[in-house]
PDB file of N, CA, C and O in Angstrom:
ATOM      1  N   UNK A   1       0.832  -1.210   0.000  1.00  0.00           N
ATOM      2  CA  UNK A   1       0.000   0.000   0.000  1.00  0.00           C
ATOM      3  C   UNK A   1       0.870   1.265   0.000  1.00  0.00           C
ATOM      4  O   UNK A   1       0.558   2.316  -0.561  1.00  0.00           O
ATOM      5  N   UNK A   2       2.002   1.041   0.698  1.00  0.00           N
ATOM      6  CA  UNK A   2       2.813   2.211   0.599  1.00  0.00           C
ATOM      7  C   UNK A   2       2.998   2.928  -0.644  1.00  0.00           C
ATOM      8  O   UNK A   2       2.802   4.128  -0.833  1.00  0.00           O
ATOM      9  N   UNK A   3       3.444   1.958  -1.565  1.00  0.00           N
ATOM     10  CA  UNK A   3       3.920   2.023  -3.083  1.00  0.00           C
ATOM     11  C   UNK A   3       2.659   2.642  -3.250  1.00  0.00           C
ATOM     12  O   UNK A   3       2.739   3.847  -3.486  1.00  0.00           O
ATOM     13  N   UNK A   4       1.587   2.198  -3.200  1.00  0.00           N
ATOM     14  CA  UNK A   4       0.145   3.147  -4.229  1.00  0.00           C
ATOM     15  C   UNK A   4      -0.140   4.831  -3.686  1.00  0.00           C
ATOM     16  O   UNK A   4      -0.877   5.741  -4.068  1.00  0.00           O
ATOM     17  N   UNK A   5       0.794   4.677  -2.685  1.00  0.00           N
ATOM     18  CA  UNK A   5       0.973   6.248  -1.610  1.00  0.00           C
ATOM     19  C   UNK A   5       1.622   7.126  -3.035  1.00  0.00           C
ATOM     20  O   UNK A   5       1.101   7.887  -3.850  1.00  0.00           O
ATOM     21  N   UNK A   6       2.886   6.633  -2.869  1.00  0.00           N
ATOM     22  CA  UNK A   6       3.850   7.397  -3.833  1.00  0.00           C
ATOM     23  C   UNK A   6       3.246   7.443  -4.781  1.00  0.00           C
ATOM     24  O   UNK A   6       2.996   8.504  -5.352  1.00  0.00           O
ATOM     25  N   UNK A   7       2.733   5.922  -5.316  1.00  0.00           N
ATOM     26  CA  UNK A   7       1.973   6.362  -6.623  1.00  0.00           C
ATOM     27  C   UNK A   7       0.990   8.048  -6.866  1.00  0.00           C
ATOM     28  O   UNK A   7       1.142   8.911  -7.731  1.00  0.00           O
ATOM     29  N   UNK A   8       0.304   7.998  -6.052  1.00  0.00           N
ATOM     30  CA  UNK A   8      -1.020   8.889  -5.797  1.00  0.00           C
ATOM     31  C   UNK A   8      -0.052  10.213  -5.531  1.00  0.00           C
ATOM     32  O   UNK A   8      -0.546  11.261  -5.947  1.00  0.00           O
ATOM     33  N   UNK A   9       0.931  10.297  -5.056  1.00  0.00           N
ATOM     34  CA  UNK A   9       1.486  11.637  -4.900  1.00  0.00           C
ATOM     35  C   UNK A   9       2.372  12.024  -6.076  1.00  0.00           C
ATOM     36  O   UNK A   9       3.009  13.035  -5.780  1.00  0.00           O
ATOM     37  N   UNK A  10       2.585  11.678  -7.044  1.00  0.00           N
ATOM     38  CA  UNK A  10       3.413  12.062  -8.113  1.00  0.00           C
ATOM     39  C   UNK A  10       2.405  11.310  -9.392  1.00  0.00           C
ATOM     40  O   UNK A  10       2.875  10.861 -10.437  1.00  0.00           O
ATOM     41  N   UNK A  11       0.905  11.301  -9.016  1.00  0.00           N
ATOM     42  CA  UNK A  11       0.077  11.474 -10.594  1.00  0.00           C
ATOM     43  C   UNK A  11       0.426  10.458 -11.132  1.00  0.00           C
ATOM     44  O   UNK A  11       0.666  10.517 -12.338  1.00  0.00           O
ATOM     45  N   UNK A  12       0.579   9.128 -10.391  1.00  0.00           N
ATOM     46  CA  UNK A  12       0.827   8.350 -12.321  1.00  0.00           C
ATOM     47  C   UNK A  12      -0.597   7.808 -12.223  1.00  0.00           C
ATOM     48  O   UNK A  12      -0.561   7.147 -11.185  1.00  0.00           O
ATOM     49  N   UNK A  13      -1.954   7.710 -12.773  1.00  0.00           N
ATOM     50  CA  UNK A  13      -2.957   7.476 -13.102  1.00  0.00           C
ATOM     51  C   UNK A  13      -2.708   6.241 -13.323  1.00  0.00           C
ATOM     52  O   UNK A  13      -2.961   5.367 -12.494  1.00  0.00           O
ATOM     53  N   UNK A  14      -2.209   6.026 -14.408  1.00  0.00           N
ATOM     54  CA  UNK A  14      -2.292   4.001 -15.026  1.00  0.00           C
ATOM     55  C   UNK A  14      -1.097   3.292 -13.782  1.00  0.00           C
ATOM     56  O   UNK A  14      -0.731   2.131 -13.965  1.00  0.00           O
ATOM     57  N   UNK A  15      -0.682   3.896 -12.843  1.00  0.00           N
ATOM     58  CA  UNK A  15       0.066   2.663 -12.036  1.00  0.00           C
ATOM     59  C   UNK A  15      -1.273   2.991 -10.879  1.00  0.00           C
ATOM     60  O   UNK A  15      -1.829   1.996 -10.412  1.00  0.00           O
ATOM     61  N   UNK A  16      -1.632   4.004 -10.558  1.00  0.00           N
ATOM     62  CA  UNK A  16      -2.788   4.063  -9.373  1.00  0.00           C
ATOM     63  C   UNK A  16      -4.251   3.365  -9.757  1.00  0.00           C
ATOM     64  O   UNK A  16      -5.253   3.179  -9.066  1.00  0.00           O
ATOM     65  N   UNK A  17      -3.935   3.034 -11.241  1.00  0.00           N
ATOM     66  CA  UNK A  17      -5.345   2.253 -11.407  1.00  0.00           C
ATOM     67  C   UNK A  17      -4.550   0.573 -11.464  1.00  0.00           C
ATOM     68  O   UNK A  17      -5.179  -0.478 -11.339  1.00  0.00           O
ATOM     69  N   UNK A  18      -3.303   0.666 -11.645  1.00  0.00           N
ATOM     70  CA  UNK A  18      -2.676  -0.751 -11.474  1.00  0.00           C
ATOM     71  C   UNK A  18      -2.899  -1.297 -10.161  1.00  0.00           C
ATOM     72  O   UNK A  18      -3.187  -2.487 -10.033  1.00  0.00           O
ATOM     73  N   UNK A  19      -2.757  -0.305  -8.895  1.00  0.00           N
ATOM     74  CA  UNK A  19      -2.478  -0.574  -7.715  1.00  0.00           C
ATOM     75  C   UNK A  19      -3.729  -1.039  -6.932  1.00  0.00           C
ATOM     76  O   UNK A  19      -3.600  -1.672  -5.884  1.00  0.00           O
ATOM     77  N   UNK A  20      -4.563  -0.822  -7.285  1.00  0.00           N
ATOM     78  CA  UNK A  20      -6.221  -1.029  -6.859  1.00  0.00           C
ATOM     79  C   UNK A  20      -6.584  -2.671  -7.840  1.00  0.00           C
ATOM     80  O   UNK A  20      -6.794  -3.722  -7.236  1.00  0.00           O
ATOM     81  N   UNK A  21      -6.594  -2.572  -9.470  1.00  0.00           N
ATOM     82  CA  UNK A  21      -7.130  -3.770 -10.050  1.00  0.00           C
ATOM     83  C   UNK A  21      -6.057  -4.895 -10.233  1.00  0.00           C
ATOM     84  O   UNK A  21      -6.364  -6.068 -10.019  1.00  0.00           O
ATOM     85  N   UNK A  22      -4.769  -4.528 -10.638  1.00  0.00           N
ATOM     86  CA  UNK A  22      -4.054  -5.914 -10.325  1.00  0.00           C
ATOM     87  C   UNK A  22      -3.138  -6.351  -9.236  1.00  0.00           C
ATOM     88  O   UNK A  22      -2.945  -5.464  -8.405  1.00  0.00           O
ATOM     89  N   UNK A  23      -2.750  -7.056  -9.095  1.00  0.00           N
ATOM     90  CA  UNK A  23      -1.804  -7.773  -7.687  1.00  0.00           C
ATOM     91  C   UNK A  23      -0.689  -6.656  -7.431  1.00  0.00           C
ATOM     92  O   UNK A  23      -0.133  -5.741  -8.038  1.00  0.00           O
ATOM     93  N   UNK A  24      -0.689  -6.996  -6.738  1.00  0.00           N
ATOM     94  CA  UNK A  24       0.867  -5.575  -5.894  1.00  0.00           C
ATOM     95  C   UNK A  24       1.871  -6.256  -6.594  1.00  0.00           C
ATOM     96  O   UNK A  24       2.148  -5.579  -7.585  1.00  0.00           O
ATOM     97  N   UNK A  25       2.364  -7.000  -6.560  1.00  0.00           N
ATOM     98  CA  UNK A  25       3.802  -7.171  -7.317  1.00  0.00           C
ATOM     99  C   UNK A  25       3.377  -6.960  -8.686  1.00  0.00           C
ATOM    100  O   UNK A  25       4.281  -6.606  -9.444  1.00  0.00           O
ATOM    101  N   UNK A  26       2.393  -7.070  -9.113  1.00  0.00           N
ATOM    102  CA  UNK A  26       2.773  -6.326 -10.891  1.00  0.00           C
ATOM    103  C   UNK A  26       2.772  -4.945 -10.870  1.00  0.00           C
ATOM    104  O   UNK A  26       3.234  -4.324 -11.827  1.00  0.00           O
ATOM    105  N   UNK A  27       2.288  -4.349  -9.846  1.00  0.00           N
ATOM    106  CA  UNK A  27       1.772  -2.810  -9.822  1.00  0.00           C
ATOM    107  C   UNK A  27       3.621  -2.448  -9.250  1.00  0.00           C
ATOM    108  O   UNK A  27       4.191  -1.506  -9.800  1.00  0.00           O
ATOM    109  N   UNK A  28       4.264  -3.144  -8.332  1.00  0.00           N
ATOM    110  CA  UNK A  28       5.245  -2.973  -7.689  1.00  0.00           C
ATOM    111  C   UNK A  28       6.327  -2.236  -9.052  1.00  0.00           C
ATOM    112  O   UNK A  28       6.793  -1.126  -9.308  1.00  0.00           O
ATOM    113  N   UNK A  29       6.350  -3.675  -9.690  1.00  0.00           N
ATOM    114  CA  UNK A  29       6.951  -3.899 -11.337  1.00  0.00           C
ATOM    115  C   UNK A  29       6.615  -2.743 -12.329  1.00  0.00           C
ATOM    116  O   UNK A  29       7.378  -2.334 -13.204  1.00  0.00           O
ATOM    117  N   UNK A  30       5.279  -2.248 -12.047  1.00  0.00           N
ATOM    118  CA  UNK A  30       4.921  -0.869 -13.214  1.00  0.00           C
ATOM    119  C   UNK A  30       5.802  -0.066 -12.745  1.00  0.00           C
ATOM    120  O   UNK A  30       6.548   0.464 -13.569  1.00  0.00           O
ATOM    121  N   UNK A  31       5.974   0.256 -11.301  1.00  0.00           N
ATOM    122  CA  UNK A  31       6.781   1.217 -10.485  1.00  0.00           C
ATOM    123  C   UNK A  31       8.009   1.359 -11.063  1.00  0.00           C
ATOM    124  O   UNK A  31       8.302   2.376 -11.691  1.00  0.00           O
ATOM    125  N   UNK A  32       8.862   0.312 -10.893  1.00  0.00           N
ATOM    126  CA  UNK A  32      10.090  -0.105 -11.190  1.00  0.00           C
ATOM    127  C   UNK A  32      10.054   0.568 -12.715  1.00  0.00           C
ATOM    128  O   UNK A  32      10.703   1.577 -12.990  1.00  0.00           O
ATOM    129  N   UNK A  33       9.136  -0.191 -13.743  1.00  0.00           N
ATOM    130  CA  UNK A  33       9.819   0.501 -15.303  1.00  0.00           C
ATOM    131  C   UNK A  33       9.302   1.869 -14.983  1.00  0.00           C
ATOM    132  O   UNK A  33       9.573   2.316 -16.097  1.00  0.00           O
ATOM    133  N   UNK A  34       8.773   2.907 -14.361  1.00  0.00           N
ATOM    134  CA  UNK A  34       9.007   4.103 -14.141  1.00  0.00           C
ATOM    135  C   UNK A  34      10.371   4.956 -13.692  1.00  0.00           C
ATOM    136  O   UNK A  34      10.870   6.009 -14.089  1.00  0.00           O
ATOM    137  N   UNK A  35      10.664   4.150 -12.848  1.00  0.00           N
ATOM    138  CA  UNK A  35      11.828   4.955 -12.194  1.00  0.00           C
ATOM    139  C   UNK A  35      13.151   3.951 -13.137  1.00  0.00           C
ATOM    140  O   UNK A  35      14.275   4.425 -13.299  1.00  0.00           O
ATOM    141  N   UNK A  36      12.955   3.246 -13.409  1.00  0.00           N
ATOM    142  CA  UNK A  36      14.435   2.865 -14.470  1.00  0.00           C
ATOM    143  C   UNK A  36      13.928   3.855 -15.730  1.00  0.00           C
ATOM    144  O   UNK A  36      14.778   3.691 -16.605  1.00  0.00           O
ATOM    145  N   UNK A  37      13.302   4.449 -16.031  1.00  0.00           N
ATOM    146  CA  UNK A  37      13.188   5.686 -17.230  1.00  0.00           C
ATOM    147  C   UNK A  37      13.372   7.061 -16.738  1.00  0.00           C
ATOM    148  O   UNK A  37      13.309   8.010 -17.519  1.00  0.00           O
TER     149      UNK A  37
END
C-alpha cells in the first residue's frame, strides 16, 4: 500500500489504477519501469 501512496502523490494514473485492479507485485513492477526511465 505504501507504493500506491507514492503512486497517488506524483500522478501516475495508469500505475494508481494498477495498484487497486491488479496484484501488488505487478503494480510494484509498473513502479520499477518508471523509475528505471
Amino acid at each position: 500500500m505504501y507504493n500506491c501512496v507514492l503512486t497517488q502523490l506524483v500522478q501516475m494514473c495508469m500505475c494508481y489504477y494498477c495498484c487497486y485492479i491488479k496484484p501488488f507485485s505487478l503494480h510494484y513492477n509498473h513502479l520499477t519501469v518508471f523509475a528505471n526511465k
